[in-house]
N, C-alpha and C positions, 0 to 999 in steps of 0.2 A: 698668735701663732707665728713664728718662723720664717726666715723664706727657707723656702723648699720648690728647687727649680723643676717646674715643669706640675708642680702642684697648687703654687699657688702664683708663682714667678714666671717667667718666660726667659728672666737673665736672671746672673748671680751677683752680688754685688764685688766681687772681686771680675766679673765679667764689663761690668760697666766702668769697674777703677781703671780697668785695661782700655778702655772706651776712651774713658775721658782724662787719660794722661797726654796723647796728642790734640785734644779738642780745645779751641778759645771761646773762652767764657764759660767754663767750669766754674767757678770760684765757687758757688754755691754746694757743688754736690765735691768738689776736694776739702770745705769746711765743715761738710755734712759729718754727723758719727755713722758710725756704723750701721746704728738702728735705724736712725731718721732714714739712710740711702734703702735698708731694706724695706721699711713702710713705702718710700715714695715709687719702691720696682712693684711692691705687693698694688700698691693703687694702680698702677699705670697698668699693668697686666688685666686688674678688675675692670678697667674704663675700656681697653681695647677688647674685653670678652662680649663687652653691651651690644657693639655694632654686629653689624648685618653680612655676615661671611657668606662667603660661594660654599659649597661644597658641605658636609656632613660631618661634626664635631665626631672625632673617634671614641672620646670617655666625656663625663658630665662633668668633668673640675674645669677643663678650662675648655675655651672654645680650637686651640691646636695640640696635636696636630689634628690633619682635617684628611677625608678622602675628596680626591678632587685633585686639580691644577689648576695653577693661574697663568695667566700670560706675562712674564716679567718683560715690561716697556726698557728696560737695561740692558736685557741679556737678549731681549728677542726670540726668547724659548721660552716653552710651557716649563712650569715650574710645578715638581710634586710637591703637594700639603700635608704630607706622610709625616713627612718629620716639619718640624718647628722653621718657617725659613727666618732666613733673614734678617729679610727686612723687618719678620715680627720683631726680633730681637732687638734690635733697633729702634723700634716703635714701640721699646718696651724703655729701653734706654732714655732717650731722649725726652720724653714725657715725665720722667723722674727727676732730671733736671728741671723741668718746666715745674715743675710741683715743690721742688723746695727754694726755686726763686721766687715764687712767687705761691707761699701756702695759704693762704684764705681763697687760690685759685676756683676750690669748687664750692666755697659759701659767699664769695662773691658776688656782690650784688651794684650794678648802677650807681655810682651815688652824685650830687648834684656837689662841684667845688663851691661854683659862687650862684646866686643870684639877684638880680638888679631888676625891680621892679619899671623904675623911671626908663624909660627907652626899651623897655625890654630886653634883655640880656641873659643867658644861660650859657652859663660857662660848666661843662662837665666833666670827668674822667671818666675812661673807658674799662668796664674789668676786662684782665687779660682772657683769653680764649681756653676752654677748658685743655683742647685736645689742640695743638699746635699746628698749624701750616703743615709744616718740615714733617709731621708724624703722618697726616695727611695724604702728602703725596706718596708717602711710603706704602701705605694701605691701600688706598686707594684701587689698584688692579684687583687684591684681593675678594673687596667688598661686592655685594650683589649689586647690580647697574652701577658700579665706580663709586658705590658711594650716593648716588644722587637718589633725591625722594619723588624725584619726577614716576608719572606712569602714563601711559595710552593706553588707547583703547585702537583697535583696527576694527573698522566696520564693515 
């Protein structure tokens, strides 16, 4: 399928060229084709749907816009989820770079560089993070409890 903004996308890929024409360390998503940049917005949009939103998905394609507001830690004001914010857009962006710097990001597995038996020794590589820091704090307010899988109980 297509991107088709706001059906399966949250940016467009001429929305993201626009993105990452002032941005350093593009070089991935300015070498990108066309196609590959719309797959990597099509995923990025899917991986942002999984998480845990405040507020009530308006239609079943994507998870925004949403009924509800958030509290933008930025701006200091509640933020309507009527329309598509921001920072989604952003957090739709920036994780499409993240996906074709680094594409085996979600098959990704552990893997051991060296081992050395005698003295014991494990030298390893880290795979990169599916969903980025930087996307992270972006969300972040949006998500139910920030984000965190913490719970209590009040007794």
């Amino acid at each position: 399928m297509a991107l088709v903004k706001d059906t399966n996308s949250y940016a467009t890929v001429v929305e993201a060229d626009t993105y990452f024409a002032d941005r350093l360390g593009a070089d991935a998503w300015t070498s990108a084709t066309s196609t590959k940049k719309a797959q990597a917005l099509i995923t990025a949009t899917a991986t942002l749907d999984q998480m845990s939103w405040s507020g009530v998905a308006k239609s079943s394609s994507l998870a925004f816009p949403r009924e509800g507001y958030f509290n933008d830690p930025s701006l200091g004001i509640p933020v309507d989820m009527s329309v598509v914010p921001n920072r989604i857009i952003k957090a739709t962006i920036e994780p499409a770079l993240h996906l074709l710097s680094n594409e085996d990001v979600l098959s990704a597995q552990q893997t051991f560089d060296s081992i050395t038996v005698d003295t014991i020794s494990l030298d390893f590589q880290t795979a990169p993070s599916k969903t980025p820091t930087s996307v992270m704090t972006l969300v972040r307010p949006m998500l139910i409890n920030g984000g965190a899988s913490l719970w209590w109980r009040a007794n």
